[in-house]
C-alpha positions in Angstrom: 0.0 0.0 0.0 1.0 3.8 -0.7 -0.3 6.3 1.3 0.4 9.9 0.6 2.1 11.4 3.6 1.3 15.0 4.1 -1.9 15.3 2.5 -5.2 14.5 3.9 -5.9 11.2 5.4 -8.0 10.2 3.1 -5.6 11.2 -0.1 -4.3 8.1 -1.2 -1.1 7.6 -3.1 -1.9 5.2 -5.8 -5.4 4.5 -5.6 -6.4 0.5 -4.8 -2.7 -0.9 -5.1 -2.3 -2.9 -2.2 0.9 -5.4 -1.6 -0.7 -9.3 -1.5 1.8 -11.2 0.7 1.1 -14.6 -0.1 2.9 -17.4 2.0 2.8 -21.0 0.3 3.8 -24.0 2.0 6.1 -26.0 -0.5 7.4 -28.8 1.6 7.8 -29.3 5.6 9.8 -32.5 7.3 5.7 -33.5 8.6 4.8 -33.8 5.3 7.1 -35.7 3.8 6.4 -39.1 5.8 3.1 -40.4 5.4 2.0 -43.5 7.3 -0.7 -46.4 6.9 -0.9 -48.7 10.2 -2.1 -50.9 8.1 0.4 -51.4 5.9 2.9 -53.6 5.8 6.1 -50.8 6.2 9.0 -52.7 4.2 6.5 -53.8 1.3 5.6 -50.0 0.9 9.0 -48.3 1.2 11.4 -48.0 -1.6 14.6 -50.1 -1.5 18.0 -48.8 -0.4 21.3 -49.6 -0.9 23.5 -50.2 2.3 24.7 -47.0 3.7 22.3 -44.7 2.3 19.2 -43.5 4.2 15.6 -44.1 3.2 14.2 -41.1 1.5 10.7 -42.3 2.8 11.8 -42.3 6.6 12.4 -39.1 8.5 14.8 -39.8 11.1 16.4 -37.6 13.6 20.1 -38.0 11.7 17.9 -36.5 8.5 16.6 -33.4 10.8 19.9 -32.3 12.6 22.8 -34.3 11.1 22.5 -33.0 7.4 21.2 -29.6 5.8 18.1 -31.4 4.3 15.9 -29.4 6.4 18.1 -25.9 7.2 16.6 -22.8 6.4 18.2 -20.9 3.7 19.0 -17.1 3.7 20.1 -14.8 1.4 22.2 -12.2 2.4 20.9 -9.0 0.7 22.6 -5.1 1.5 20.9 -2.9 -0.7 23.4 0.1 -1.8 22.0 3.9 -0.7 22.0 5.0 -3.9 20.6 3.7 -7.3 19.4 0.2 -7.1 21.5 -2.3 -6.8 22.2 -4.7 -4.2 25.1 -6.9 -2.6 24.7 -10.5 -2.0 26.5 -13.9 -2.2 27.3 -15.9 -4.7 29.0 -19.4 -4.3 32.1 -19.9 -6.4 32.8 -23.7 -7.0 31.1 -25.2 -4.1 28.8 -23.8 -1.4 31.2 -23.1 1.0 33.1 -20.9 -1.3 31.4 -17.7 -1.8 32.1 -14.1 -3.6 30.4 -10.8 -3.0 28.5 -9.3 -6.0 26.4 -6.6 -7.3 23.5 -6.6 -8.7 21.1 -4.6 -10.5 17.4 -5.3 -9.5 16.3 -3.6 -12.9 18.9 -5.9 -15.2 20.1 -8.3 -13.0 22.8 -7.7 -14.2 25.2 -9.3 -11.6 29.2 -7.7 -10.8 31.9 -9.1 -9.0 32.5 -6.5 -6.3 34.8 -9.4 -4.2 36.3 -12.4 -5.6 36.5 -15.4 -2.9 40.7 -15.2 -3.8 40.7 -12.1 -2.0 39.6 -13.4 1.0 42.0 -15.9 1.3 44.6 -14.6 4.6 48.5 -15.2 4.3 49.8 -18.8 3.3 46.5 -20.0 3.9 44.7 -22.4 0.7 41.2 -22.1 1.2 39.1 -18.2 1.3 37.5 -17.3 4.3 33.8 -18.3 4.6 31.7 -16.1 4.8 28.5 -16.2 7.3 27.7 -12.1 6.6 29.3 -8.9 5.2 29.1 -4.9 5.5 30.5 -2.3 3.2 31.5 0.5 4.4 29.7 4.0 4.0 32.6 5.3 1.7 32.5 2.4 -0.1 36.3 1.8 0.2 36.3 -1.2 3.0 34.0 -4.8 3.6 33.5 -6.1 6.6 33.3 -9.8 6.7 32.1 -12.2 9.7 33.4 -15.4 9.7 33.8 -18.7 12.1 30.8 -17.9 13.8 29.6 -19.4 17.2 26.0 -19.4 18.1 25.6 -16.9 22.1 22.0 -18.6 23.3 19.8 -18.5 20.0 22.1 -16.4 17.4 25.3 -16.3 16.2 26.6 -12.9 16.8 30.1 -13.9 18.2 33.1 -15.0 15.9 36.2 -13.8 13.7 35.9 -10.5 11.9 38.3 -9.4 8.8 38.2 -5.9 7.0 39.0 -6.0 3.2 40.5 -2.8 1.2 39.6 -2.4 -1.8 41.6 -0.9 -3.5 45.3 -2.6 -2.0 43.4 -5.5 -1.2 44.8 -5.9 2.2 42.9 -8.3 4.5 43.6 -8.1 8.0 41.8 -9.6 11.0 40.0 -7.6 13.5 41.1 -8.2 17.7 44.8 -8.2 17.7 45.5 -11.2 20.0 42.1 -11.8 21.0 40.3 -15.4 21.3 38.8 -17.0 18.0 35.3 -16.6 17.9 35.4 -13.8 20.9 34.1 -10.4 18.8 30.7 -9.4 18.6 28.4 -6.7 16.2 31.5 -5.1 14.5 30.4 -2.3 13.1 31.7 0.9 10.9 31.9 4.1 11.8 30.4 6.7 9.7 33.8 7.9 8.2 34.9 4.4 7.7 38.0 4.8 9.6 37.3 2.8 12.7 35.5 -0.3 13.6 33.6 -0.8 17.1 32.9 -4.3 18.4 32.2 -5.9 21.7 34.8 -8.3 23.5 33.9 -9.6 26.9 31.6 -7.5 27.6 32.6 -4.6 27.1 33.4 -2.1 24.3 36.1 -1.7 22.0 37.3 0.2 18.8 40.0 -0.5 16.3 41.8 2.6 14.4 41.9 1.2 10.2 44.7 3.2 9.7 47.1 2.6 12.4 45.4 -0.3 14.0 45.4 0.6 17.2 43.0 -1.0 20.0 41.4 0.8 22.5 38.8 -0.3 24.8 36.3 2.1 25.3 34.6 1.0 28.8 35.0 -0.8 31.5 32.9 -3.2 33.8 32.5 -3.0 37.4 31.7 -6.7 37.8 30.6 -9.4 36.5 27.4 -9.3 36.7 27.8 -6.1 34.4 27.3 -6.2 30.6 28.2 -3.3 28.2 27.1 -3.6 24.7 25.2 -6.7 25.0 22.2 -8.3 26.5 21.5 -10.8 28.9 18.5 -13.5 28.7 15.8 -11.4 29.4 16.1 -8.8 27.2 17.0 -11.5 24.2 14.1 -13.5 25.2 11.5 -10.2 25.7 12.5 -8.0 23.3 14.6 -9.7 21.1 17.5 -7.1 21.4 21.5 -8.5 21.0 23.5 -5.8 19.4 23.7 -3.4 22.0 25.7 -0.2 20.9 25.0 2.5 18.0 27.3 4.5 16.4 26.5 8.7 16.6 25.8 10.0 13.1 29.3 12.1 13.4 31.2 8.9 14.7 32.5 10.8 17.6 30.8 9.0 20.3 28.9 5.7 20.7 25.6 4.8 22.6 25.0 1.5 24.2 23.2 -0.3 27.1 24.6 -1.6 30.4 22.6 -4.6 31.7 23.6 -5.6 35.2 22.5 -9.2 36.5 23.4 -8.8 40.2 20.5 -9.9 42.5 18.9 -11.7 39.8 18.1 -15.4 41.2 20.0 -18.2 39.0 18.5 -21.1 37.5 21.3 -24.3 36.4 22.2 -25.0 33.0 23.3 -28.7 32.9 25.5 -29.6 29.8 25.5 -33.1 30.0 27.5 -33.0 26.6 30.3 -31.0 28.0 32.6 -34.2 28.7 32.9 -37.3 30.9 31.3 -35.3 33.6 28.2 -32.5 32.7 28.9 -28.9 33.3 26.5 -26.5 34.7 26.1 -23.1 34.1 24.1 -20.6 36.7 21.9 -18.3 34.4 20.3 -15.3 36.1 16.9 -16.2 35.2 14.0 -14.1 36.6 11.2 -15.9 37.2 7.8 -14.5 37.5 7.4 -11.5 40.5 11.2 -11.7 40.6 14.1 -9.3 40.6 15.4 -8.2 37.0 18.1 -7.4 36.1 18.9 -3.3 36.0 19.2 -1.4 32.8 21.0 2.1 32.1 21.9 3.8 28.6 25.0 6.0 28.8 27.1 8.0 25.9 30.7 7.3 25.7 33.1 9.5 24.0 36.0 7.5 21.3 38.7 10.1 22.1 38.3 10.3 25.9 36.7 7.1 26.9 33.9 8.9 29.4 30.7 7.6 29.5 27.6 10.1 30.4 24.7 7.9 31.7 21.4 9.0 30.8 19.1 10.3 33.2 16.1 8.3 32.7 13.2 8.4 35.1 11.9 4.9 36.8 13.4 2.2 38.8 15.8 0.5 36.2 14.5 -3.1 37.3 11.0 -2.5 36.8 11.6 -0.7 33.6 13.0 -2.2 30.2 14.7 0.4 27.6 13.2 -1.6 25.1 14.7 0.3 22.2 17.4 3.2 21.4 18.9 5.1 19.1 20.4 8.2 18.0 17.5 10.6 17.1 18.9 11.6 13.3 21.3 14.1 14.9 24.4 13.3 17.1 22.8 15.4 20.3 19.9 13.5 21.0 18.8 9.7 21.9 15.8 8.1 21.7 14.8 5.8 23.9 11.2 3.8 24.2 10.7 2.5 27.9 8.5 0.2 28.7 6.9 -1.0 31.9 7.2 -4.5 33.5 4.3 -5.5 32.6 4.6 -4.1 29.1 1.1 -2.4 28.9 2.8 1.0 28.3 5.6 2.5 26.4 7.3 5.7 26.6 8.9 7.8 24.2 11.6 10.2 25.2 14.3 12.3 23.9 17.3 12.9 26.3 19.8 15.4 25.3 23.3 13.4 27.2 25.7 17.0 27.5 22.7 18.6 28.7 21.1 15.6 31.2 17.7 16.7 29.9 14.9 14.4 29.2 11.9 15.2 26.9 8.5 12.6 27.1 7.1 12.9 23.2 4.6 10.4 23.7 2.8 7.2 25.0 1.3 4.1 24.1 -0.5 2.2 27.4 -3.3 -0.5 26.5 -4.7 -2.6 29.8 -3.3 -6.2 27.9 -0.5 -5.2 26.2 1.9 -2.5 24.0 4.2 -3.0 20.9 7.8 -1.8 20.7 8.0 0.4 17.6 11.0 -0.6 14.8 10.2 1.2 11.9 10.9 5.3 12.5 11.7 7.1 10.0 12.9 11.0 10.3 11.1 13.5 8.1 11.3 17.0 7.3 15.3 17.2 8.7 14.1 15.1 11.9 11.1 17.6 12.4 8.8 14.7 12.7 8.8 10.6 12.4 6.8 8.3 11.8 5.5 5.9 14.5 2.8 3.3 14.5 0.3 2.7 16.6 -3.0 0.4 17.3 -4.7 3.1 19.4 -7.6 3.8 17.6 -7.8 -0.1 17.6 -6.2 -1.0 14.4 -2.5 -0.9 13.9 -2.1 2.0 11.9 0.9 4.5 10.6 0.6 8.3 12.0 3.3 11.4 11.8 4.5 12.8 14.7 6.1 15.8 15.7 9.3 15.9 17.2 7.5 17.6 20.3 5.3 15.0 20.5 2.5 18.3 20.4 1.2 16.6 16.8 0.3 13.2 16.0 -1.6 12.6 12.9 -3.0 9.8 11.7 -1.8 8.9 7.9 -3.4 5.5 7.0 -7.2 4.8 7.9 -9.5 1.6 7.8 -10.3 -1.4 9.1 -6.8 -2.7 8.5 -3.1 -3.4 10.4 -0.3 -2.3 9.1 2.4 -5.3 9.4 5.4 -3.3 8.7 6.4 0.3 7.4 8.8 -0.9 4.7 10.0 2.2 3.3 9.8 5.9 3.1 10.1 8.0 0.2 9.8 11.5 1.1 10.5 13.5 -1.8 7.7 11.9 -3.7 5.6 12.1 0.2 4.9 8.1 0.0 4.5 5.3 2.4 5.1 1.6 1.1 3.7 -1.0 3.5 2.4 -4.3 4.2 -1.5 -4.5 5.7 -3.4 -7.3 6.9 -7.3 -6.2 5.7 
């Protein structure tokens, strides 16, 4: 659907074109064994040779041993201007893959990274590669590789920069642990990369390669850049840092588990003798863990917490982010019981703290993902189900205007894209 943005609400962009997501089930593991108790089961199944497994039977070493059954993703990064995209391409065999463009008009598909180039020192076979970022400038890729799965994701493993124009490929970490970095990420000017390591934050110079880490932890029970379980398994949030739009300082929460009761993990695969593993694991009416955002500055390493109102176990920052300048953050609290969501602004020089907005609903409130800033961050979008459907409004950045864009008995699934020079809205509704 297109909806015109800043004309009336009823003004519609392209009249009666709506997007029809249709899902089609082309072939599950439950489907693919059918069984007759009356049947006699060797008369009706297909003969194998020795070694090879029955096509017919679904068997536990078909569901986890193999690929059979794993889902398969496509890395896509769509480039900010034109359109064309970067994806994978495998070279060979599957495990051998190259980074390509390609045109979504032609398809017209360009080698942007040939898998030889990722191939480090004396070293026979290229790296593989489980995802990729390119730079803003365009000049450097990022590429994750050897990837270990933390709880449900893998967001810890080996990360390599590629220049493209020497070609030099060097790993990220200095003498760190394989596997140990997490959420590497570019800074706007493409000079420095900030990852997390143990919990807490570092950044690595691209020009001189220097490492410096950027905070500290008072404990262990204290987390800086990542998540714990709770906010993974209520909010699904991992990557815990954000770059400021001038690269000059970086925002990220601090989760501390102390006080949190702990519930044992037993690994009975860990050796001759299980392992066990005390996760804090707040159960129902017990204490959570505390949550604080703070700002730290790259060149001088101090962090400025924000002063956000609440107790900080009773609250979750459910979502933050720089709010399209590098002087504000914007933060979206929600309540314990998650029946009401705040919006703020917080200024971090300043300490002050502005509430836009807030959602509250006696069952239950939605995060919000999908702002966009308009008019040079004078207003963004936001959606909401408070007129009972889900539906897309503009706000102003004082939170004094909130106008409702797309009407009808409808929910909007997901803002997918703004386009603001032509005042459209592409989304996805459920009617």
């Amino acid at each position: 659907m297109l909806r015109r943005l800043f004309g009336s609400q009823n003004t519609v962009g392209i009249t009666g074109l709506w997007l029809s997501l249709t899902i089609v089930l082309v072939s599950s593991p439950l489907n693919l064994l059918a069984v007759d108790s009356a049947a006699d089961p060797q008369s009706s199944r297909p003969q194998t040779s020795p070694g090879k497994s029955d096509p017919a039977v679904l068997t536990l070493d078909r569901i986890y041993a193999g690929n059979e059954f794993a889902a398969r993703g496509v890395a896509i990064h769509w480039l900010p201007v034109g359109h064309s995209y970067l994806t994978l391409k495998s070279v060979k065999n599957p495990a051998t893959k190259q980074i390509v463009r390609v045109d979504a008009e032609t398809g017209k598909e360009t080698v942007l990274v040939e898998s030889a180039r990722l191939t480090p020192g004396l070293e026979a076979v290229p790296l593989p590669i489980d995802d990729f970022a390119l730079s803003t400038d365009g000049s450097r890729v990022l590429i994750l590789t050897n990837s270990q799965r933390v709880w449900r994701r893998k967001t810890r493993g080996d990360y390599w920069v590629l220049d493209l124009s020497s070609h030099e490929l060097r790993k990220l970490g200095g003498d760190a642990p394989a596997s140990s970095l997490m959420f590497a990420k570019f800074s706007p000017d493409s000079n420095i990369v900030g990852y997390v390591r143990e919990r807490n934050l570092f950044v690595e110079d691209l020009r001189s390669g220097e490492i410096t880490q950027i905070t500290t932890t008072d404990s262990d029970d204290a987390i800086n850049g990542t998540f714990d379980w709770v906010y993974e398994e209520e909010l699904s949030l991992r990557d815990g840092f954000r770059w400021s739009p001038d690269g000059r300082s970086i925002a990220y929460w601090q989760i501390n588990t102390q006080g949190v009761p702990r519930i044992p993990l037993v690994d009975n695969a860990a050796g001759h003798y299980p392992s066990v593993l005390m996760l804090p694991y707040p159960k129902t009416g017990q204490q959570n863990p505390s949550c604080r955002v703070g700002v730290v500055d790259v060149s001088t390493r101090e962090t400025q917490w924000l002063p956000v109102p609440g107790d900080q176990r009773d609250n979750y920052i459910a979502r933050m982010d720089w709010a399209g300048n590098s002087d504000e953050i914007v933060l979206q609290q929600l309540n314990r019981l998650q029946n009401t969501n705040r919006m703020m602004l917080v200024r971090p020089g300043a300490g002050q703290i502005q509430r836009i907005l807030t959602e509250h609903d006696d069952a239950w409130v939605d995060v919000h993902d999908e702002m966009f800033w308009l008019k040079n961050g004078a207003e963004f979008t936001w959606l909401s189900e408070r007129d009972g459907w889900r539906h897309l409004y503009l706000v102003s950045r004082d939170g004094e205007s909130i106008r409702r864009v797309t009407t009808g008995e409808y929910d909007v699934i997901e803002l997918l894209h703004v386009d603001e020079s032509q005042s459209l809205a592409y989304f996805s509704a459920s009617p």
